[in-house]
KEPADO-817711 format. One record per residue (C-alpha): x, y, z. Coordinates in Angstrom, 1 decimal, padded with zeros to 4 digits. Layout:
! KEPADO-817711
((X, Y, Z))
...
This chain:
! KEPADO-817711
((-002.1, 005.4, 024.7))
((001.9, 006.1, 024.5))
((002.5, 002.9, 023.1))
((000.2, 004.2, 020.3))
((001.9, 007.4, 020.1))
((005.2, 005.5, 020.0))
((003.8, 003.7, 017.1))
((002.5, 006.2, 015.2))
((005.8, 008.0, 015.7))
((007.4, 005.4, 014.2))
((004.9, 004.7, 010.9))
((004.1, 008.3, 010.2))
((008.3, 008.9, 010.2))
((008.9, 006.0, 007.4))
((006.1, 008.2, 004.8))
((007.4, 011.4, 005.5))
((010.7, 010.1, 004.7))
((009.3, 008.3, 001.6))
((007.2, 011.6, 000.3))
((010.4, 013.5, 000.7))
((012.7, 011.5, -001.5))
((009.7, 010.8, -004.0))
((008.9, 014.2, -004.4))
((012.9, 015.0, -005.7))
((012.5, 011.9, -007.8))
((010.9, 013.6, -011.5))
((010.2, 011.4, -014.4))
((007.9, 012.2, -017.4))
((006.5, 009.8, -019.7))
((004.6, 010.3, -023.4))
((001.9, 012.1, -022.7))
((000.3, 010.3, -025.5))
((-001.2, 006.9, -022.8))
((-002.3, 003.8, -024.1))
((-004.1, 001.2, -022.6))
((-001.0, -001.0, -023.2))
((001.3, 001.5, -021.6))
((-000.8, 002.5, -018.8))
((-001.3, -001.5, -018.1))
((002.8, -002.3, -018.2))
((003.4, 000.7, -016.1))
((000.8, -000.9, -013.6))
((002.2, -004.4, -013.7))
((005.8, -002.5, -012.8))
((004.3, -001.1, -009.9))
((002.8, -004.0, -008.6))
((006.7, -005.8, -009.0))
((008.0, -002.4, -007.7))
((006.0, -002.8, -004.5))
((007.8, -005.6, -002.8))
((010.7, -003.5, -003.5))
((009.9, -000.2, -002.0))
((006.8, -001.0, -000.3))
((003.4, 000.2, -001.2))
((003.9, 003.5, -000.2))
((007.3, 003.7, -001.9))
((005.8, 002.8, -005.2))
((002.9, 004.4, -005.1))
((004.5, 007.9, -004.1))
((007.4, 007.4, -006.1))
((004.8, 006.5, -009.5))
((001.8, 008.4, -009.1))
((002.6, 011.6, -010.3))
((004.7, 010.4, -014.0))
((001.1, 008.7, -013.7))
((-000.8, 011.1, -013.6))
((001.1, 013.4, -016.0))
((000.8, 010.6, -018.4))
((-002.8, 010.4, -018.6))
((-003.7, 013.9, -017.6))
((-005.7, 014.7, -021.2))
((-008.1, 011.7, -020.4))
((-007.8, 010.9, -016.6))
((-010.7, 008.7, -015.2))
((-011.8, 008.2, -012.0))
((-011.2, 004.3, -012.6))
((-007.3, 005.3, -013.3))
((-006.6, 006.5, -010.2))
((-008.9, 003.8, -008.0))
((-006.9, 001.1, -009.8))
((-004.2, 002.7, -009.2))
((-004.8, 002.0, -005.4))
((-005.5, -001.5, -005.9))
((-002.8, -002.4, -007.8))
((000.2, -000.2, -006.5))
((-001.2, 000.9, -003.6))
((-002.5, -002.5, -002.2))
((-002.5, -005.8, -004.1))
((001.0, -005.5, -005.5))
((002.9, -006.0, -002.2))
((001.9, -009.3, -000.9))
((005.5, -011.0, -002.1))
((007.8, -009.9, 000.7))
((008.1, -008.3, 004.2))
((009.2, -004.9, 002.1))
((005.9, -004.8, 000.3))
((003.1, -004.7, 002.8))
((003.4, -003.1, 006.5))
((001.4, -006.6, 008.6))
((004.1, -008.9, 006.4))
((007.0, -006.9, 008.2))
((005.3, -007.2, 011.4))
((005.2, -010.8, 010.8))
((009.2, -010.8, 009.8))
((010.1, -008.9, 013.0))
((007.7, -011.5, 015.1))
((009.8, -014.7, 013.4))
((008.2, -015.5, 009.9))
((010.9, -016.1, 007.5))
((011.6, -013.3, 005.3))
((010.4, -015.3, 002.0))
((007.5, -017.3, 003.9))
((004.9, -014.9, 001.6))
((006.8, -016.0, -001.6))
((006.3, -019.5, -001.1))
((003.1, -019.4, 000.4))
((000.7, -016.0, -001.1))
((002.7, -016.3, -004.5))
((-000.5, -018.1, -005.7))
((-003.2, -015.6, -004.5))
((-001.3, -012.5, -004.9))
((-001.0, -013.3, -008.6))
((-004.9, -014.6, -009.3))
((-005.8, -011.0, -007.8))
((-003.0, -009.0, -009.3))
((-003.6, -010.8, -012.7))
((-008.3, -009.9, -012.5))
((-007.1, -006.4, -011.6))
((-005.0, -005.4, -014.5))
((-007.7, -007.6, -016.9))
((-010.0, -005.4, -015.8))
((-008.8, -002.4, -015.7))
((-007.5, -002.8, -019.2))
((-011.0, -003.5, -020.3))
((-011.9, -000.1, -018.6))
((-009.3, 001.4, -020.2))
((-010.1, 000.7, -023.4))
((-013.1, 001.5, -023.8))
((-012.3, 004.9, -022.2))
((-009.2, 005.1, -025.2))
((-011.9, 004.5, -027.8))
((-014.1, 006.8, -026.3))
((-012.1, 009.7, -026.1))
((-008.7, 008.9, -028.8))
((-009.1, 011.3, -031.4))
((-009.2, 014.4, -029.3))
((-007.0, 013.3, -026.7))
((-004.1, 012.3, -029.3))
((-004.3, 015.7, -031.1))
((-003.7, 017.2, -027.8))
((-000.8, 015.6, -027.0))
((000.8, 015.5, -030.4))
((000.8, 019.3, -030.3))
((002.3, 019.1, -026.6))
((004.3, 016.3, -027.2))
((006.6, 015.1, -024.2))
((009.6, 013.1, -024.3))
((010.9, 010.5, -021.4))
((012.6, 012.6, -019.4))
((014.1, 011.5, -015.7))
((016.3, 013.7, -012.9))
((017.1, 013.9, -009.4))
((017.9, 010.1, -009.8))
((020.5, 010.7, -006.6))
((017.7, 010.2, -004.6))
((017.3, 006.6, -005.5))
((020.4, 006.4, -003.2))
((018.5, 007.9, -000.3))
((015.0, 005.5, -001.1))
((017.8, 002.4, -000.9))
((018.9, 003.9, 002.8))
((015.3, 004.4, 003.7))
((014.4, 000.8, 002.8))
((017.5, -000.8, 004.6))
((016.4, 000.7, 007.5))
((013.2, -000.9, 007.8))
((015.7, -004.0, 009.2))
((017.5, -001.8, 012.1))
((016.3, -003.1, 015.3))
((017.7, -001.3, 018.1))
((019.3, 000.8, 019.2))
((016.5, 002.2, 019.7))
((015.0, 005.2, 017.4))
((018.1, 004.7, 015.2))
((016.1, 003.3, 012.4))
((013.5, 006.5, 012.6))
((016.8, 008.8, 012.8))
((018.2, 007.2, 009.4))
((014.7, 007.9, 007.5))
((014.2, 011.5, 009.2))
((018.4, 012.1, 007.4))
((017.6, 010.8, 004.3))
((014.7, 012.9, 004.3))
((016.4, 016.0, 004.8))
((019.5, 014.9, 002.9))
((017.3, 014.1, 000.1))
((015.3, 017.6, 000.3))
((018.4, 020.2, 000.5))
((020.1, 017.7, -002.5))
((017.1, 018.2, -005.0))
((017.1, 021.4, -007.0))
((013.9, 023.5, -006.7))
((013.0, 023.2, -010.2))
((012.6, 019.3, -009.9))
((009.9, 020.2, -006.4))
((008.7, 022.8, -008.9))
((007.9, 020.4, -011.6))
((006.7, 017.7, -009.5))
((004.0, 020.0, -007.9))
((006.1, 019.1, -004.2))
((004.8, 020.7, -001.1))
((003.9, 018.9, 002.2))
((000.1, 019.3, 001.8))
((-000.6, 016.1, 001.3))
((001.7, 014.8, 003.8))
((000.3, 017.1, 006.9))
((-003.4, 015.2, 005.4))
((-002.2, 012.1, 006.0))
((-000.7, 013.0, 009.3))
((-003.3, 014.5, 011.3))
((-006.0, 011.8, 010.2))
((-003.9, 008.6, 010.9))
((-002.9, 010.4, 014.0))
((-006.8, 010.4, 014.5))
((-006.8, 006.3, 013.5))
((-004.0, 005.4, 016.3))
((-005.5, 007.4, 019.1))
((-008.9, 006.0, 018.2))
((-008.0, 002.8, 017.5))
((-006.0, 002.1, 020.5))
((-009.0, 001.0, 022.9))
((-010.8, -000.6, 019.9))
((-007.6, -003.0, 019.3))
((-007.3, -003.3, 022.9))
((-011.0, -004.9, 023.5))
((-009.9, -007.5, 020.1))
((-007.1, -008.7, 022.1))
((-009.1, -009.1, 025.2))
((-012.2, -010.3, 023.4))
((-010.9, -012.4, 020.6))
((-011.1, -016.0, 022.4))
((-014.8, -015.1, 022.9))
((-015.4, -014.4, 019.0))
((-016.0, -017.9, 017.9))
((-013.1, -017.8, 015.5))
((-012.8, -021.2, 014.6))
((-011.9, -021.8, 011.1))
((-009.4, -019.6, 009.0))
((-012.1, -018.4, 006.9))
((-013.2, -017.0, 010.0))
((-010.0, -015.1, 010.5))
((-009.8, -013.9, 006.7))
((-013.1, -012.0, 007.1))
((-012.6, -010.6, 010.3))
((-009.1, -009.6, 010.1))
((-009.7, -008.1, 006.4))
((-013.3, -006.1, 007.7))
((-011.4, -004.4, 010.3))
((-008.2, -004.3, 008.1))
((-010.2, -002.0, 006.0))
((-011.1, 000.5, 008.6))
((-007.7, 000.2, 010.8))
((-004.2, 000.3, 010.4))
((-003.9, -003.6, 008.9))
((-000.3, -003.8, 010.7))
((-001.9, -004.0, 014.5))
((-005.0, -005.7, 013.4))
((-002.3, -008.4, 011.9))
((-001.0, -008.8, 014.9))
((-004.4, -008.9, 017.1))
((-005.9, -011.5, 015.3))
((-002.1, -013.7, 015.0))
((-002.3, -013.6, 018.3))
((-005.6, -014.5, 019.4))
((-005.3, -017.5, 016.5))
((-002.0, -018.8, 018.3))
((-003.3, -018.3, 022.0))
((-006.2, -020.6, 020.6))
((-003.6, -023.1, 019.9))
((-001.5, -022.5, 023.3))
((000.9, -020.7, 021.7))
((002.2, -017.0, 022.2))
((003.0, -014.2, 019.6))
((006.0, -013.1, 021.1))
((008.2, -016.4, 021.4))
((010.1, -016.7, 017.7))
((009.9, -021.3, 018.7))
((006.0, -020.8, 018.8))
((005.5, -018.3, 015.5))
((007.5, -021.1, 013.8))
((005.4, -024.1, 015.5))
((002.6, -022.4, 014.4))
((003.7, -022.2, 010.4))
((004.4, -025.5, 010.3))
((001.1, -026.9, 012.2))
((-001.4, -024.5, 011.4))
((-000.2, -022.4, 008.1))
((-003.5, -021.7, 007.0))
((-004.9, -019.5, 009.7))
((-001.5, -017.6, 009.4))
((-002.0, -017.7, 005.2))
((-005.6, -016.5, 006.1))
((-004.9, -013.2, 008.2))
((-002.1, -013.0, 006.2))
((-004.3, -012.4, 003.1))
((-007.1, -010.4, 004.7))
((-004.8, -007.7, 006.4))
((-003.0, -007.8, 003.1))
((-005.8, -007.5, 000.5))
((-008.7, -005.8, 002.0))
((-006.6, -002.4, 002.4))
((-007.8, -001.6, -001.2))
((-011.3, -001.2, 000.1))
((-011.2, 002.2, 001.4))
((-009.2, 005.2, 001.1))
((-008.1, 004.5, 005.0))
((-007.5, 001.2, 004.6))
((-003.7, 001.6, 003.8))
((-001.8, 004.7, 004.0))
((-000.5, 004.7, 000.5))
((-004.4, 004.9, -000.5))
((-004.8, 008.5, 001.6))
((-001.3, 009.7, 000.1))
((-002.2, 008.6, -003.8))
((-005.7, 010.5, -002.6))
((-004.1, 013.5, -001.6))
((-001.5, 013.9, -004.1))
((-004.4, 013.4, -007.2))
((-006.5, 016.1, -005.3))
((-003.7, 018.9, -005.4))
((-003.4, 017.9, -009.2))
((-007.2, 018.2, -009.6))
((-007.7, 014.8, -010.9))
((-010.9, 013.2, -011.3))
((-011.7, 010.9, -007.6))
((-014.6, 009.3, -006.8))
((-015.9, 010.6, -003.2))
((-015.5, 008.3, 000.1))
((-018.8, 006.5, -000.5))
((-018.3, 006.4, -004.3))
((-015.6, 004.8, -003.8))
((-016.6, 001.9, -001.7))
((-019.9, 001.2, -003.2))
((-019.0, 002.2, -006.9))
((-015.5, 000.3, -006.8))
((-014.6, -001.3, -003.8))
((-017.7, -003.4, -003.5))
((-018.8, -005.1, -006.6))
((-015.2, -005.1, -008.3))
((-012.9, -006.2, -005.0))
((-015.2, -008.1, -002.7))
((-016.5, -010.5, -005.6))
((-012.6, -010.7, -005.7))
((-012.1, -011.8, -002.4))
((-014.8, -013.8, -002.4))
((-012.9, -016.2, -004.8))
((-010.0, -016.0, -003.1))
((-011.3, -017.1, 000.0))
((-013.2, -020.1, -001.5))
((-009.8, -021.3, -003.5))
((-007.0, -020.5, -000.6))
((-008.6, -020.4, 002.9))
């Protein structure tokens, strides 16, 4: 249990950092969205992700998002949102997805997920903005006369400010890399956090709708995920080698399923580790993560791809997902519920997805 609270120290620290600088960050695009603008703004994201993360992207996007669309926001907007941005976008480098770092720090070369989910990451990336432009359309068509005289008589122009605080985003992502000492990389995201706060003027917070609401929402329930998750994590170590986990299609379920549920950064690391102690190797010697790439790629590719991808499938599955949540709700945007979500969205539009992808790369 205090490694737990050590880790959750050190994931909720990187966010709060991130929300911080985001919310000093304000940029307003035409309020007058297209389906063509909404769907390059999207494919941004999903390039801005291995970047600044999911949650970098996502926080630093969603609300000139939202503004954007607010005379005919959807409930589809904001769920693809999630997908793309949130999730699916971040699959190119360690930066992008939290279980890809893991496996940097643990000895997987730093553009191992270029060369080897490049593939993948773009098939999904690629159905997800098809279909969302379809959706989008048809919503445009539905709703463009009354929407466009709207905006024409509140017309907005590009506007951008508190751009300073890109310096503090660069800090907080060069951090990520700061092994020891020890709690120096959590000290450099908690001062760019401040630094970034007491630099912004209030009218920029005031605009952007900034308070720590959202933030405090995200705390206390993936504080509830790391406690709880703990013992749960605990009995797949200890249990995996009696799982029958055989083939890496095995792995991409399993590790994706609980993914969804869990924090996909330990589950990552569970399930690496019970694939290389089937092959006598261990997690935690940098020789045997590197034996292991070049003997048995595909298992890694596999739980690689399901920690990655299935995040998207609830609005726990990722962090980012909760935050995008959060922040929408204090806008009063249009979301579908929990359930709605999964069984509305997540299920007939991402596991039919998934499904593909596991028959054509695992």
């Amino acid at each position: 249990m205090g490694h737990a609270l050590q880790d959750y120290a050190a994931f909720i620290i990187f966010p709060i950092a991130l929300f911080s600088i985001s919310g000093g960050i304000y940029v307003s695009l035409s309020n007058h969205s297209t389906p063509v603008r909404n769907l390059l703004l999207l494919i941004a994201g999903a390039l801005l992700t291995n970047l600044f993360g999911t949650t970098g992207a996502s926080l630093l996007l969603i609300r000139p998002y939202l503004r954007t669309n607010k005379y005919r926001l959807s409930p589809f907007h904001l769920v693809f949102f999630i997908f793309i941005i949130s999730n699916a976008g971040g699959t190119l480098t360690p930066i992008g997805q939290a279980p890809l770092f893991m496996g940097y720090i643990k000895g997987v070369p730093f553009f191992w997920s270029v060369e080897k989910l490049w593939l993948p990451w773009l098939m999904v990336n690629c159905i997800l903005l098809l279909l969302f432009y379809i959706f989008d359309t048809r919503n445009y068509a539905h709703v463009r006369k009354s929407t466009q005289n709207v905006a024409e008589r509140h017309h907005e122009k590009l506007t951008m400010a508190g751009l300073h605080n890109l310096a503090f985003l660069a800090i907080t992502i060069a951090a990520l890399f700061i092994d020891s000492p020890r709690f120096l990389r959590e000290a450099i995201w908690l001062a760019a956090a401040a630094g970034s706060y007491f630099s912004t003027k209030k009218e920029i917070h005031t605009k952007n709708q900034f308070n720590f609401i959202p933030m405090k929402e995200v705390a206390i329930i993936f504080f509830g995920i790391f406690i709880t998750m703990a013992p749960a994590l605990e009995w797949l170590e200890t249990n995996a080698a009696t799982m029958n986990l055989q083939t890496p299609g095995h792995y991409f379920w399993i590790t994706g399923v609980i993914s969804s549920f869990l924090d996909n950064a330990p589950t990552y690391l569970s399930f690496l580790a019970a694939a290389m102690g089937s092959f006598g190797m261990h997690i935690n010697d940098t020789a045997n993560v590197t034996a292991m790439l070049q003997q048995h790629p595909q298992f890694v590719i596999a739980i690689s791809l399901g920690a990655v991808f299935f995040g998207a499938t609830t609005y726990i599955g990722n962090a980012p997902n909760f935050f995008v949540k959060s922040i929408a709700e204090h806008n009063n945007a249009p979301l579908p519920n929990f359930g709605k979500y999964i069984a509305y969205y997540a299920v007939p539009i991402l596991l039919p997805i998934f499904a593909l992808m596991w028959w054509l790369f695992v």
